[in-house]
MIVOMAR-262842 format. One line per field, with one value per residue (C-alpha): x, y, z; residue in three letters; chain. Coordinates in steps of 0.25 Angstrom, whole numbers. Example, Ala and Ser with C-alpha at 12.3 -4.5 7.8 and 13.67 -1.06 7.14 Angstrom:
2
X	(49:55);
Y	(-18:-4);
Z	(31:29);
r	(ALA:SER);
c	(A:A);
! end
This chain:
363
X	(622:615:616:612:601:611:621:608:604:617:618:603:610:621:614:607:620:620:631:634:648:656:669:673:688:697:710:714:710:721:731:735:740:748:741:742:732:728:738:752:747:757:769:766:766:779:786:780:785:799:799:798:797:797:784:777:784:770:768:780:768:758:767:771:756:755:766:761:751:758:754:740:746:750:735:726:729:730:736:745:750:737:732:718:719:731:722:711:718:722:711:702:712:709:694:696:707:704:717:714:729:730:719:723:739:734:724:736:743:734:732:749:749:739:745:757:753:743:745:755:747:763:758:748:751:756:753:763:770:771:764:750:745:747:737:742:740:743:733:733:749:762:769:760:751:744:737:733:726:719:716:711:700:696:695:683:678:677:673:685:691:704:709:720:719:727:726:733:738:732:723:709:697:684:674:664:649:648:637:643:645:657:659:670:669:683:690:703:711:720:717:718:705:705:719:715:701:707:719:706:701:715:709:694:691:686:677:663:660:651:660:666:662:673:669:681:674:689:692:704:719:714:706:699:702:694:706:705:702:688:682:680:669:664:666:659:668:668:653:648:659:653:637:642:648:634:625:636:635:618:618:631:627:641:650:664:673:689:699:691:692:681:686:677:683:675:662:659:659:650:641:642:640:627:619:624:619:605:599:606:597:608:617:624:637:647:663:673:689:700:711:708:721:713:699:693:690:679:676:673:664:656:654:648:642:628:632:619:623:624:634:646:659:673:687:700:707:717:712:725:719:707:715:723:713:704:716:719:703:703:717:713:712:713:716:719:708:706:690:691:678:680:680:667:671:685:678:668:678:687:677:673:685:693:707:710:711:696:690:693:684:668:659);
Y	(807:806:819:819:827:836:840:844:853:859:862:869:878:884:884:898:904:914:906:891:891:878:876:864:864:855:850:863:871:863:863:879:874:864:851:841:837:826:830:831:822:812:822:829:817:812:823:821:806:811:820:811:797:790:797:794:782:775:785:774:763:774:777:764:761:775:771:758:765:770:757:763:773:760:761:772:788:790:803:795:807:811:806:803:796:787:784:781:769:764:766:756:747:747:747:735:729:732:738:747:750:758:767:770:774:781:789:794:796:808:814:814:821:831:833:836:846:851:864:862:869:876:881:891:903:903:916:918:927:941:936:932:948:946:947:947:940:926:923:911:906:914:904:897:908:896:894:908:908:897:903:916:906:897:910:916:904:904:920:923:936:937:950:955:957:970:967:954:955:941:939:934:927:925:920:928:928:925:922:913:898:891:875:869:854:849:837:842:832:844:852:866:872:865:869:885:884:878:888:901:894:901:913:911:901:887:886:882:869:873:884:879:866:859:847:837:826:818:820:825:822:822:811:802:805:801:798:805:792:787:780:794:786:795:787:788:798:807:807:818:826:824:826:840:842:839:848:861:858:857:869:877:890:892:880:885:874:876:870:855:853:843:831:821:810:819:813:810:826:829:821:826:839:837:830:839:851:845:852:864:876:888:884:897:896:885:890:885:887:879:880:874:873:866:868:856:858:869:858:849:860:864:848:848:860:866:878:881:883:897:900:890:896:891:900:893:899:893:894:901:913:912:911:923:930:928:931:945:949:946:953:965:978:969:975:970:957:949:946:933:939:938:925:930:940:934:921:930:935:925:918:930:936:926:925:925:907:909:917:905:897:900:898);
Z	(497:510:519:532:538:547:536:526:538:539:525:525:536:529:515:521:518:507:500:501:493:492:486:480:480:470:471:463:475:485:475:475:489:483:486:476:464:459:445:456:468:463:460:474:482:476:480:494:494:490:500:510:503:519:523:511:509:506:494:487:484:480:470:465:463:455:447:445:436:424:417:417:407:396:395:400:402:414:424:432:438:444:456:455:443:449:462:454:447:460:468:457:461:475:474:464:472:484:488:501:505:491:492:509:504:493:503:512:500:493:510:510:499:502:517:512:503:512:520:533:544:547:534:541:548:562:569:579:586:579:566:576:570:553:546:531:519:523:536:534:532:533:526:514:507:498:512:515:501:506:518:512:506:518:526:516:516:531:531:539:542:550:558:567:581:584:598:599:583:583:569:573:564:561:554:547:541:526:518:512:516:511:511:504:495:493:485:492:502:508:521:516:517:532:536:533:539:553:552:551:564:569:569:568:577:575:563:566:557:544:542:527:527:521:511:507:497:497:510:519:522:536:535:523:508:497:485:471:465:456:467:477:485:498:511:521:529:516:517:525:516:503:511:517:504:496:505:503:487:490:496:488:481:476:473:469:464:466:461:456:441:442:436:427:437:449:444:457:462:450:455:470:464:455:466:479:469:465:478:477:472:476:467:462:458:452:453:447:450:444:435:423:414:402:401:408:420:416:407:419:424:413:410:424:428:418:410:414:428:426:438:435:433:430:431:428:440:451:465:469:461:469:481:479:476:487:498:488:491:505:509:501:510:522:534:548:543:535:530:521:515:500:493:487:479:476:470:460:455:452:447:437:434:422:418:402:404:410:397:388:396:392:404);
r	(UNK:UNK:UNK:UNK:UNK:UNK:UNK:UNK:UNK:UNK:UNK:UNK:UNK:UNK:UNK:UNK:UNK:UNK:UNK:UNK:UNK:UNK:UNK:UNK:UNK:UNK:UNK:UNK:UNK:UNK:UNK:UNK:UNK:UNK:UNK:UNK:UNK:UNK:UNK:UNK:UNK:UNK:UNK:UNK:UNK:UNK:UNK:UNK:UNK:UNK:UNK:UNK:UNK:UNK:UNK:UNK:UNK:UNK:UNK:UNK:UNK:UNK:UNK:UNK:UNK:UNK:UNK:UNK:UNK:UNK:UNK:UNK:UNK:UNK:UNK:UNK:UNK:UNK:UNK:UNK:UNK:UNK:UNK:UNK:UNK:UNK:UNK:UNK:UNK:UNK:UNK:UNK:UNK:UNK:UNK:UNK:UNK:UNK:UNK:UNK:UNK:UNK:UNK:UNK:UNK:UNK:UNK:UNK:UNK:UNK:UNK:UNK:UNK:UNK:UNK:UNK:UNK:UNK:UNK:UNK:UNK:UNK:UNK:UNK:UNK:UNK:UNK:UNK:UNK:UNK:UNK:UNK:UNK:UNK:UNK:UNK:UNK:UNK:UNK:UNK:UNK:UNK:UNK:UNK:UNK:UNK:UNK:UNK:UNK:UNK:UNK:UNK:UNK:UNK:UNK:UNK:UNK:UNK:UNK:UNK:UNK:UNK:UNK:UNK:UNK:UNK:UNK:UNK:UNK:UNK:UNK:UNK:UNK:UNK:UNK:UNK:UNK:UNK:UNK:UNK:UNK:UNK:UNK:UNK:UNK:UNK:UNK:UNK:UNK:UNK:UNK:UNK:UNK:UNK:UNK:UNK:UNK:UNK:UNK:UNK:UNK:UNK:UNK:UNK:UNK:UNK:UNK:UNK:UNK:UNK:UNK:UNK:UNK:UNK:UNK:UNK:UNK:UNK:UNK:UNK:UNK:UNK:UNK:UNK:UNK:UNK:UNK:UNK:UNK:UNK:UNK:UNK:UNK:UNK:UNK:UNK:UNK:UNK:UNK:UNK:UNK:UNK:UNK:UNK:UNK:UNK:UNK:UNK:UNK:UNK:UNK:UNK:UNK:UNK:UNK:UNK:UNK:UNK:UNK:UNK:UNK:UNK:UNK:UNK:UNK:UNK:UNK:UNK:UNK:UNK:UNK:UNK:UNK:UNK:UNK:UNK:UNK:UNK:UNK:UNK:UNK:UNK:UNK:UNK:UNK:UNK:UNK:UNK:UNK:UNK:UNK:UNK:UNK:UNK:UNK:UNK:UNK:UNK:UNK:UNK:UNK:UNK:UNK:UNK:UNK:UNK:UNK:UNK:UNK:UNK:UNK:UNK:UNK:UNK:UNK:UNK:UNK:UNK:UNK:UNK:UNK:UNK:UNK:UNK:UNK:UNK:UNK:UNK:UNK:UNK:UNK:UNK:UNK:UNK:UNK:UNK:UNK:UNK:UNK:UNK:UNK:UNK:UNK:UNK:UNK:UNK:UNK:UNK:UNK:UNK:UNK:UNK:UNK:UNK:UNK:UNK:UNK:UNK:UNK:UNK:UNK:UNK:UNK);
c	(A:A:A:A:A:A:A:A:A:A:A:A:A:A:A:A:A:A:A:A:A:A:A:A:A:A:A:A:A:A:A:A:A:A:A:A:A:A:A:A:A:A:A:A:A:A:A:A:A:A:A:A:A:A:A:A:A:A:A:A:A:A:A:A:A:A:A:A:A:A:A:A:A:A:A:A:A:A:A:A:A:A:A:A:A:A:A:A:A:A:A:A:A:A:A:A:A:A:A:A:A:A:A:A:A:A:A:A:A:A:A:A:A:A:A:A:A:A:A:A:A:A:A:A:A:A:A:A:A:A:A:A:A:A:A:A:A:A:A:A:A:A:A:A:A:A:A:A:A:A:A:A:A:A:A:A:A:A:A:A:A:A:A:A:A:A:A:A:A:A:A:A:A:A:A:A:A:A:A:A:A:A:A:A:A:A:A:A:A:A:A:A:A:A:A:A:A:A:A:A:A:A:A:A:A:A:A:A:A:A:A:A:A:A:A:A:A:A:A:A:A:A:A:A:A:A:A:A:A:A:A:A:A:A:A:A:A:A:A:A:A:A:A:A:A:A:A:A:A:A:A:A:A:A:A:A:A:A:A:A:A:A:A:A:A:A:A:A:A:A:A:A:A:A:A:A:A:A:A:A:A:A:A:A:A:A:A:A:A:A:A:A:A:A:A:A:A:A:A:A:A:A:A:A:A:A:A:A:A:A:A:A:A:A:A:A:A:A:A:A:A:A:A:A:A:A:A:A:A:A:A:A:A:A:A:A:A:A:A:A:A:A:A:A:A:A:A:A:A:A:A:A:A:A:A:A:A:A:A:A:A:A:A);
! end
């Protein structure tokens, strides 16, 4: 992969920081919002079409085509209810074929989904009126307290800390010092990360750029999309994503992975991994948080990672519990503000303290 000389220089900048943490956030992350996965994309999208079968009136042929495909099933096994693997099969057509028109429906088809799923921007708090002076549990949204739990993350990762003017009984913001650096890697189409970081700029001011970077290997509802199919080339928009994703991972000395169970078709992300790590000497921690109902995916990660990388653990936990936990810590003996300051401390111990499911695993 071919980086530039100004995009190495920036990298050699912020790696001075004490800690360079990426996260690398799965679809398991996005889904405590309710956005679909690859297992219910199907059954989440037909209840959008029979909701309102004229908007989506183009998802009809879409699903003809899918259904076209239980003759696979006279012959193979196959998961004809999951997404990927039905795109897959239609997507060797097209590169055989030469069929465009498939590939370009199927495109707006997943971003469809995923906007309609996405958070409304209604969803986020309005402060008017006699509310403009509140500062309580739900900063973030009056209305949806999935989002505030968000927001209690994007806020620590932005070092923020928000307080009430009793002047004016307005809440104002700010962004503070941390020694540690924070850069998010994505395979996540939706907006939610975005949405709440542009809704702290309420209060904080705009966001200098390089202030969590935000890397999205699959692209964006708001603009190109890489499909969950075998053939996840990188154009050449997505390329400067996958580069500024390559020199975080180079420079990372904790990589925390959320929500990704790392699948054996993800071959292509193993190898990203492996050759963006071959010039990392900081390397100090790998963690690992997904719910793992049968035991494979910490068998995908002990496959791929040495057992004699000594700081690699696993917990089979759901991030909604590392949400709550995190908003419990920071709201704790809060006053008239509140200092987004604790995701440190809240991660170390989720990551050490284990549930009775955890004990039966042996790291």
């Amino acid at each position: 992969m071919i980086i530039s000389q100004e995009d190495k220089n920036i990298a050699v900048k912020q790696a001075v920081c004490d800690e360079n943490i990426v996260y690398i956030l799965g679809a398991g992350f996005s889904a405590y919002a309710g956005l679909p996965v690859m297992s219910n994309f199907l059954t989440k999208s037909k209840d959008i079409y029979f909701e309102n079968p004229e908007k989506y009136k183009y998802f009809e042929a879409l699903f003809k085509e899918f259904d076209k495909m239980a003759k696979i099933k006279n012959y193979f096994t196959s998961n004809l209810f999951n997404i990927e693997e039905i795109l897959s099969v239609l997507e060797m057509n097209v590169a055989v074929g030469g069929e465009t028109k498939i590939r370009d429906n199927f495109k707006t088809y997943i971003k469809d989904v995923i906007k309609y799923y996405n958070f409304d921007k209604d969803d986020f708090r309005l402060y008017k009126d006699r509310d403009l002076g509140s500062l309580d549990e739900k900063p973030f949204s009056s209305k949806n307290d999935v989002i505030n739990r968000y927001g209690y993350f994007a806020a620590s990762l932005l070092h923020t800390k928000l307080f009430n003017m009793e002047e004016t009984h307005y809440i104002q913001g700010e962004l503070q010092f941390s020694k540690d650096h924070y850069s998010i890697i994505t395979f996540n189409y939706d907006m939610i990360i975005e949405q709440i970081k542009k809704h702290i700029e309420f209060f904080t001011g705009k966001i200098e750029d390089g202030i969590l970077d935000i890397y999205k290997l699959h692209g964006s509802v708001d603009g190109d999309i890489i499909p969950p199919t075998w053939a996840k080339s990188i154009t050449p928009e997505m390329k400067s994503i996958w580069s500024g994703a390559f020199l975080k991972l180079q420079a990372a000395t904790q990589i925390r992975i959320i929500g990704y169970s790392l699948p054996i078709t993800d071959s292509y992300f193993r190898y990203f991994l492996k050759s963006a790590l071959l010039e990392n000497n900081r390397l100090k921690k790998i963690d690992i948080i997904c719910y793992d109902a049968n035991g494979s995916v910490s068998k995908n990660y002990l496959d791929f990672i040495d057992s004699q990388f000594p700081n690699f653990r696993f917990v089979n936990k759901k991030i909604d519990d590392y949400l709550f936990d995190l908003k419990n810590a920071t709201v704790k003996n809060r006053r008239d503000f509140l200092s987004f300051d604790k995701l440190e401390e809240v991660h170390e111990k989720f990551m050490t303290v284990k549930t009775d499911d955890e004990r039966l695993f042996n790291f």
